[in-house]
Every structure is written in structure tokens, then in C-alpha cells.
C-alpha distance (Angstrom), angle and dihedral (degrees) to the residues before:
residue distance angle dihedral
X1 . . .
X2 3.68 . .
X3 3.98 120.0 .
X4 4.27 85.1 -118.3
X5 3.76 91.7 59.5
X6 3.81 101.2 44.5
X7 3.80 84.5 51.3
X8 4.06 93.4 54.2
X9 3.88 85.1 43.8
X10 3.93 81.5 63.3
X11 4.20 85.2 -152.6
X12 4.05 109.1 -165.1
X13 3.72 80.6 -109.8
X14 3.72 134.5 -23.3
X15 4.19 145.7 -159.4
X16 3.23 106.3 -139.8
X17 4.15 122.4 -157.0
X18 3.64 124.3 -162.6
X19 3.56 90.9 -148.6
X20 4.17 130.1 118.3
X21 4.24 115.1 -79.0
X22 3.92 112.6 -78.7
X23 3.92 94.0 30.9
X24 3.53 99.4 99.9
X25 3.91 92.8 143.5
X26 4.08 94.8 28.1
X27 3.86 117.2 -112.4
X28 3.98 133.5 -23.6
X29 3.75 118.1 -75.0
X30 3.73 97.5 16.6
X31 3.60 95.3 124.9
X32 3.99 97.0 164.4
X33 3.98 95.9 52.7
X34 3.72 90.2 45.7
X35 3.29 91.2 53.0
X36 3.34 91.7 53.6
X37 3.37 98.9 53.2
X38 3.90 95.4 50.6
X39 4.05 87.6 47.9
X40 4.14 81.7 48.5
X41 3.73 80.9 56.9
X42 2.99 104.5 48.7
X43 3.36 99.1 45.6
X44 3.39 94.1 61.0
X45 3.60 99.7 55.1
X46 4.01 79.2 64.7
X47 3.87 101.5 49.3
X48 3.52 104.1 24.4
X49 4.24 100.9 136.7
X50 3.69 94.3 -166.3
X51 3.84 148.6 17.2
X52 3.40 117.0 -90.1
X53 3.92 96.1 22.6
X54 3.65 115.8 157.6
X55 3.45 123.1 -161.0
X56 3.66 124.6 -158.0
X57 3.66 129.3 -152.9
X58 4.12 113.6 -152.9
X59 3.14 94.4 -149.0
X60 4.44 103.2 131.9
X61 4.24 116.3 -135.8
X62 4.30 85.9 -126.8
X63 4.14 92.4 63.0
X64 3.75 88.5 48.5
X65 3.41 98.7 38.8
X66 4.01 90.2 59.2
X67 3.72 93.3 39.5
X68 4.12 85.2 53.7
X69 3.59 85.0 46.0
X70 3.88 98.3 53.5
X71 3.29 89.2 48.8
X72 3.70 100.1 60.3
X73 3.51 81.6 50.4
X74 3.54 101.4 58.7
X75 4.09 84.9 47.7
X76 3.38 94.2 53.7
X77 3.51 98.0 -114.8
X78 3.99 97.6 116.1
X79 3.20 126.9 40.4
């Protein structure tokens, strides 16, 4: 979802990826940045100072595309 639309939403609070629509967690099979993104999460809930706080995590769609894309590799699902 883009940042301008989870702002009009007006969520209690919010983690907010800059990564395409329908990768909420990143890419299949990376475990380690999916778990960082529910820890991000749920870490908020905890120190969230304010209603409507939105956190955003810089991590850029390219680097996780290529790390999702190595990783298929390495399972033999690309070639």
C-alpha cells in the first residue's frame, strides 16, 4: 500500500514497507527479512508513543528482490 494511503487510513499505528503491492512480508523463502518485519511489528505495538505513528523500514524493493532471487537460486528453483 502506498505510505499516502496508510496515512488517510489513520491506522492506530502502522509499518510501513516501500516495497511493490502484495509484498507485505518481501519475497518467498526469505525467512530472515520476514522475520524481521514481523519482529518490526511487533515491536511497535510495544513502543509506539502516539496514535497514528507510522514507522518506516528503509529497506529498498531492488536489495530484496535480489536477495529473494538468490535464494531461489540456491533452492533450485531459478536457474
Amino acid at each position: 500500500m502506498a505510505r499516502d494511503v496508510t496515512e488517510h487510513a489513520k491506522p492506530p499505528r502502522a509499518v510501513f514497507l516501500p516495497w511493490m503491492m502484495g509484498h507485505h512480508f518481501g519475497v518467498p523463502f526469505h525467512r530472515d527479512l520476514q522475520r524481521r518485519v514481523i519482529m518490526e511489528c511487533l515491536g511497535l505495538l510495544e513502543s509506539a508513543e502516539r496514535s497514528g505513528e507510522i514507522r518506516t523500514l528503509p529497506i529498498p524493493w531492488p536489495q530484496v528482490r535480489r536477495e529473494g532471487i538468490e535464494i531461489e537460486r540456491r533452492l533450485g528453483l531459478r536457474p
